[in-house]
N, C-alpha and C positions, 0 to 999 in steps of 0.2 A: 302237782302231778302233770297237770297240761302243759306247764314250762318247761316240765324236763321232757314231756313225748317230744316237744317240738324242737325243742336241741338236740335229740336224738335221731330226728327227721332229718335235720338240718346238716348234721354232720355225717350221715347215711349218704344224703346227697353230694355233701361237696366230697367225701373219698369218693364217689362211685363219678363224678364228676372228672375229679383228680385222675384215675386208674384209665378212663375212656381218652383222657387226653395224652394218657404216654400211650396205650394200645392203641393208637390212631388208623396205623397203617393193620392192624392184626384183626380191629374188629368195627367195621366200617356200621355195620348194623344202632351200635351202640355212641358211636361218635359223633361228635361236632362234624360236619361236613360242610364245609366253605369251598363256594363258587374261585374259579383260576379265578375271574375276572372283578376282585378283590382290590378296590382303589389303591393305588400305591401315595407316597408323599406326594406332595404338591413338585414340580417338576421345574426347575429352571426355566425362566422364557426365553428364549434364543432372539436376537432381534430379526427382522423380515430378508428375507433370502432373496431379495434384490442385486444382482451384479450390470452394474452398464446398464440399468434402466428396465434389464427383465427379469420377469417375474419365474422362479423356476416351481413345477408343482411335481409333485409326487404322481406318478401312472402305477397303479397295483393290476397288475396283468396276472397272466398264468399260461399252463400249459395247455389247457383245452381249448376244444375250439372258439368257444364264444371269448374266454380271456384272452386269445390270440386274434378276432376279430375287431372285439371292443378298442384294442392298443392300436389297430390299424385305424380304426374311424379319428380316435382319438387324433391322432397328431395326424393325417390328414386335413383334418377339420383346423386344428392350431395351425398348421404351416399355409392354409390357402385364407383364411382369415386375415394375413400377415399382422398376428398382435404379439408384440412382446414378451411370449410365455415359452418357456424353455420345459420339457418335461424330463423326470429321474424315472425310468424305468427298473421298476421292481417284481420282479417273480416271487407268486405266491410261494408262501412258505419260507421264505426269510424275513421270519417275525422282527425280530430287533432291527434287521436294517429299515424294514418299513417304518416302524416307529419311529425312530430316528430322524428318519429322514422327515416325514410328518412334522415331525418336532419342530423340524431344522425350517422345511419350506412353507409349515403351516397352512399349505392348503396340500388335497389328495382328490384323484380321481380314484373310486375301483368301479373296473368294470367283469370282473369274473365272477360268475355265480358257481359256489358251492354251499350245498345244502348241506351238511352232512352235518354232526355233531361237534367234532373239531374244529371245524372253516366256524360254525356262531358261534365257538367259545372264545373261537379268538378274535372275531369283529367286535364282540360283546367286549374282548380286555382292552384294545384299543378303544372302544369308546370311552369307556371308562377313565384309563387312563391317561385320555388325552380331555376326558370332562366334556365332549360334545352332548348337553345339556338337553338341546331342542333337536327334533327332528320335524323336516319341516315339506311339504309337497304340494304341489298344486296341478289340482284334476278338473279339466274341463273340457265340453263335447266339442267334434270337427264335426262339420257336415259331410254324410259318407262314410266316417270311419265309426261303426257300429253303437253308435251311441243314438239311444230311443230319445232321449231325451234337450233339445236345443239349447242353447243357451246357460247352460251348467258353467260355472264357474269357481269350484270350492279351492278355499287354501285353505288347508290344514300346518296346525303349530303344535306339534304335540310335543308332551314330554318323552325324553329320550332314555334316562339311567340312571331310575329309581324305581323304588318300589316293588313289582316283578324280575326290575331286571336288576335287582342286588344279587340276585345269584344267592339265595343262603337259603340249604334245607340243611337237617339233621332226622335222625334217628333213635329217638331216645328210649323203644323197646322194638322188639324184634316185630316185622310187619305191620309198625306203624310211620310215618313219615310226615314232617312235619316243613312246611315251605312257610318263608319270610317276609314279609313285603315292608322293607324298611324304607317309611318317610319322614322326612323334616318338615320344619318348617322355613327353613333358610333355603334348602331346596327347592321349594314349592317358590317362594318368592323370586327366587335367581329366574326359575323358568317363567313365571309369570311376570316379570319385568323386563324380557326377553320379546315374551309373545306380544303383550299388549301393545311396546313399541313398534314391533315390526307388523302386527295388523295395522296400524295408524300408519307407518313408513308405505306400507302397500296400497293404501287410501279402501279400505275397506271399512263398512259401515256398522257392521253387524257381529260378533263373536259370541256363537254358540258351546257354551260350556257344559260337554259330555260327561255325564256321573252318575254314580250312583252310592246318591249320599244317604239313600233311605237305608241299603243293606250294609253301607260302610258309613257311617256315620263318624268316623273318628278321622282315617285316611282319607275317602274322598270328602270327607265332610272340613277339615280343615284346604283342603283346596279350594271348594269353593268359598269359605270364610273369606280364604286372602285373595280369592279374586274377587269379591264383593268390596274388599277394602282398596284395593288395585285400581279399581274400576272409577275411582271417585276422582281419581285425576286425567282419566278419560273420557268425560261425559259429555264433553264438548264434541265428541269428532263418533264416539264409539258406542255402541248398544248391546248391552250384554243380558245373554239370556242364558239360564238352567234349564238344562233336559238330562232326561233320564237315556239312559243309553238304548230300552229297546225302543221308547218313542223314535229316538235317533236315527235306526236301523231300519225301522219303517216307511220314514219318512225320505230318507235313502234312497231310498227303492224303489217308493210310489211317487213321489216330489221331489229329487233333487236340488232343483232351482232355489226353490226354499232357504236353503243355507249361503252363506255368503264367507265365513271364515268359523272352523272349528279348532275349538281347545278341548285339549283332553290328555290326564296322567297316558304314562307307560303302560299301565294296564289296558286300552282300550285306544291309541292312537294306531295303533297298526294293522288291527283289523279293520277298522272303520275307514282307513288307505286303503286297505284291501277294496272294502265297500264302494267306495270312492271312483277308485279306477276302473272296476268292474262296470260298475253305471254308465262311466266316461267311454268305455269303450276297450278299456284292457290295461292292464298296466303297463307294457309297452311303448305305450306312448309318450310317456312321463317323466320327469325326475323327481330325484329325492338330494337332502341334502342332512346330514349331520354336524352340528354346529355348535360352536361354546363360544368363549370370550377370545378366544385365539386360533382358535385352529378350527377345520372345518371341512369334512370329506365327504365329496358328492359322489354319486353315484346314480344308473338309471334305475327308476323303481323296481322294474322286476329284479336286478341286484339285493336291493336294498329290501325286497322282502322276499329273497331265497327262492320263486318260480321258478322252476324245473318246469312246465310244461310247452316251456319254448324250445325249440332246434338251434334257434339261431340268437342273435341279440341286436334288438331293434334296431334301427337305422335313428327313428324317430325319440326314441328314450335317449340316444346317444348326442344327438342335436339338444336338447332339451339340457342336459346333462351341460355341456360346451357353455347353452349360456346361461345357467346359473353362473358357474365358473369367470364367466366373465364379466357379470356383475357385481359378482363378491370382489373381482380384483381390479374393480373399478374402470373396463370396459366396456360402458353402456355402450356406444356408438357400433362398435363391434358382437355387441349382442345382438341390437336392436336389428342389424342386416343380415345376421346366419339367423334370426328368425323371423324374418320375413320373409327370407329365401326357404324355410322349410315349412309355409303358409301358403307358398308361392308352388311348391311343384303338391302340396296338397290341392292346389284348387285345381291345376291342370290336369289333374286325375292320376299323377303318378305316384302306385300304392303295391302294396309291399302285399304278396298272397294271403297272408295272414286278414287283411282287410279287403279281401275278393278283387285284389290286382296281379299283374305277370310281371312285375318288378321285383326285384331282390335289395335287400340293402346297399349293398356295393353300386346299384344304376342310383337310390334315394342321393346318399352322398355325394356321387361322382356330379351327378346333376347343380347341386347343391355348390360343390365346389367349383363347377365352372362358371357359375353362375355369379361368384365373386370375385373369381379370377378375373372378368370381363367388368365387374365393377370399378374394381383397382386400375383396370387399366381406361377407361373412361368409354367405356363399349358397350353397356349396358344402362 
């Protein structure tokens, strides 16, 4: 009797399974419901978008003011720099040509923030799609630009496009909802042999791995497994420690200095940047970078985590932004001097309102720029 209830369960479910998945479109309550931003096949690699020695990158601009600002700092900054980097200018909203083009140049600026629903589903399919793995930022205090606390210097390596951000809810009875958090273990590895490299590449000492394995024991609890097994090839150079996330948050807020490089899944790297840059003094200041084995799209943090509470788009997120970018494309020497030039008009006090100054971004940059231009030519 119990074998046949359970065959009868069993086949109750898979019609009723069957019938939600041709009603798809008719009765959304009851259906499978999958995120756009749904991995496609593995994608062809294009090889490096080098012509004559330059390197060309992706600009994802827009129509608003801050997209139409950020595209001026942007190639202002590249042409007085004078580095080899040629940019493809694209307006938001022409999805496939930005991928494409991505694809093609493998590296991308965006500097237009749209918060809305639409603008994250589609940075979400691009990330995806393109496999940017890690997502990666480093928050640390100026003196003068509102940061309580001296000396802070955190880089964060967090995971970037799993878990939370598979995108996958369903509805399996009417007013109940049900969310996904799909992880691997070959996942978790790919990012963890990512992070653990590039803390050791950045000469950091210390990597704080944020979880919480007591109430997830399965998902973040197989993370921390493999960064426990990870870690054994690192022992030489690296120090890894387990914290729960509110000790974390706490410690944030009352101790910054404390930390020195954090790990931590998709579920809890982006608030904890959040946390990050708020200590530091704002997220303005900052960049962010999205990154996998090939392709890799920077942006300033307040982009990169959707703030709306800005007018304008920082002078200083947008420097910061330049020289990731020119590290990644293997312009340290040309890093190294648009940031020391934007060290340089912070120590002489020239500050942007937002940070209790009469300067606007347009005087930050302009400053900045002549200040290389006079390098180049042997006058500074």
């Amino acid at each position: 009797m119990l074998r046949r209830a359970s065959s009868r369960m069993l086949s109750r479910i898979s019609v009723r399974q069957y019938a939600d998945a041709v009603n798809i479109t008719g009765s959304v309550r009851a259906a499978y419901a999958k995120g756009m931003a749904a991995r496609p096949l593995d994608k062809q690699l294009l090889p490096k978008s080098m012509y004559g020695g330059i390197n060309y990158v992706t600009l994802l601009t827009g129509s608003t003011i801050i997209g139409q600002q950020g595209a001026k700092f942007v190639t202002t900054l590249l042409q007085s720099s004078r580095v080899p980097v040629e940019t493809q200018i694209i307006e938001a909203g022409q999805d496939d040509e930005y991928f494409n083009s991505v694809l093609r140049n493998r590296s991308a600026v965006h500097v237009d923030i749209q918060a809305d629903g639409p603008a994250k589903e589609k940075a979400l399919k691009i990330s995806n799609d393109l496999d940017l793995y890690v997502f990666k930022t480093r928050t640390r205090s100026f003196p003068g630009f509102n940061c309580r606390f001296p000396g802070v210097d955190i880089q964060m390596i967090g995971q970037n496009n799993m878990g939370n951000y598979s995108e996958l809810e369903y509805s399996p009875v009417k007013g109940v909802v049900e969310a996904l958090s799909v992880v691997t273990q070959k996942g978790n590895e790919k990012y963890l042999k990512h992070a653990f490299a590039a803390a050791a590449k950045a000469g950091r000492k210390r990597v704080t791995l944020i979880n919480k394995a007591k109430e997830w024991p399965i998902s973040d609890g197989s993370l921390v497994k493999a960064a426990m097994e990870m870690h054994c090839d690192y022992k030489h150079c690296l120090e890894l420690e387990l914290m729960e996330v509110e000790e974390a948050v706490s410690r944030l807020i009352t101790d910054p200095t404390y930390f020195d490089c954090l790990f931590a899944s998709d579920r809890y790297a982006t608030f904890l940047s959040t946390i990050c840059s708020g200590v530091c003094g704002g997220a303005n200041l900052f960049s962010a970078v999205e990154i996998g084995d090939h392709h890799a799209v920077f942006k300033p943090l307040q982009t990169k985590l959707s703030l709306t509470n800005y007018a304008t788009l920082s002078a200083y997120g947008i420097v910061a932004t330049i020289v990731d970018l020119f590290q990644h494309l293997g312009h340290d020497k040309c890093a190294d001097a648009l940031w020391t030039e934007m060290l340089r008009t912070m120590e002489e006090g020239i500050r942007t309102q937002e940070f209790g100054g009469k300067d606007n971004g347009e005087y930050v940059i302009c400053n900045i720029v002549n200040k290389l231009r006079c390098r180049s030519l042997g006058m500074a």
